[in-house]
N, C-alpha and C positions, 0 to 999 in steps of 0.2 A: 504494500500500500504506500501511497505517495505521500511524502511529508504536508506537502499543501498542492495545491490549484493556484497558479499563478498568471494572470494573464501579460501577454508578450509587450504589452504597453506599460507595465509597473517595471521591466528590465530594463536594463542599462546599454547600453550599447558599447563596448570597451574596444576601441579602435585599435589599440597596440596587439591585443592578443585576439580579436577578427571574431570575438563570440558577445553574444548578447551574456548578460551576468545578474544574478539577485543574490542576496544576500544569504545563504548560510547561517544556523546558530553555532557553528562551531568555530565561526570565527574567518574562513574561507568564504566562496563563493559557487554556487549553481552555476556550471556552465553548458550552452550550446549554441551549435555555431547556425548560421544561415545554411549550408548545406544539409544539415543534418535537418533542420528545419524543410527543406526542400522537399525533401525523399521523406517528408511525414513525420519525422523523429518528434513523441511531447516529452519526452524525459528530458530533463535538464541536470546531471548529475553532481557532484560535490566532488573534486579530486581528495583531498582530505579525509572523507568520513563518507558513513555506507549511504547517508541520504541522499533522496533526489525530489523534486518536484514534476508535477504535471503542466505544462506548458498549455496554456488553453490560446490559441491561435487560429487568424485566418490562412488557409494555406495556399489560398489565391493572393495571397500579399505576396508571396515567395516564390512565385512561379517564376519559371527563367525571364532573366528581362529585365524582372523589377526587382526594387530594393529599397526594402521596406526603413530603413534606416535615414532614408532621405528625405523618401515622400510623409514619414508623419500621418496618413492617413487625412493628408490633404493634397485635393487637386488645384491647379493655378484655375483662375477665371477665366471661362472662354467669352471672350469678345463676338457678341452676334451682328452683322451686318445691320447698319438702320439705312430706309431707304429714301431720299431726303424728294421732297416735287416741288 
């Protein structure tokens, strides 16, 4: 059983070592990376100690392509043509 349910917007995004991160009680960190995220992965594991969390995520954020780390789960505004008489 999973230590907690985490969703992928309470994580961190840790740019040196390429994985999303939360916090650990052990003092460590829950890690997983965007590929493992890709091919479905919710475990988020502890290098440290036996825990892991459940990653609750969209897995259409991760689809080849995109990257969820930038977009924020925001789109830019699209400009509609106005037609002037």
């Amino acid at each position: 059983m999973s230590y907690d349910d985490v969703e992928i917007e309470d994580m961190e995004w840790n740019e040196e070592l390429q994985v999303f991160t939360y916090p650990c009680p052990c003092g460590d960190l829950f890690q997983i990376t965007k590929d493992e995220l890709r091919m479905g992965e919710e475990i988020a594991r502890c290098p440290s100690c036996s825990l892991y969390i459940t990653v609750v995520y969209n897995m259409e954020d991760f689809a080849a392509g995109s990257d969820p780390t930038t977009k924020k789960g925001l789109e830019p505004s699209k400009q509609q043509p106005v037609a002037v008489a």
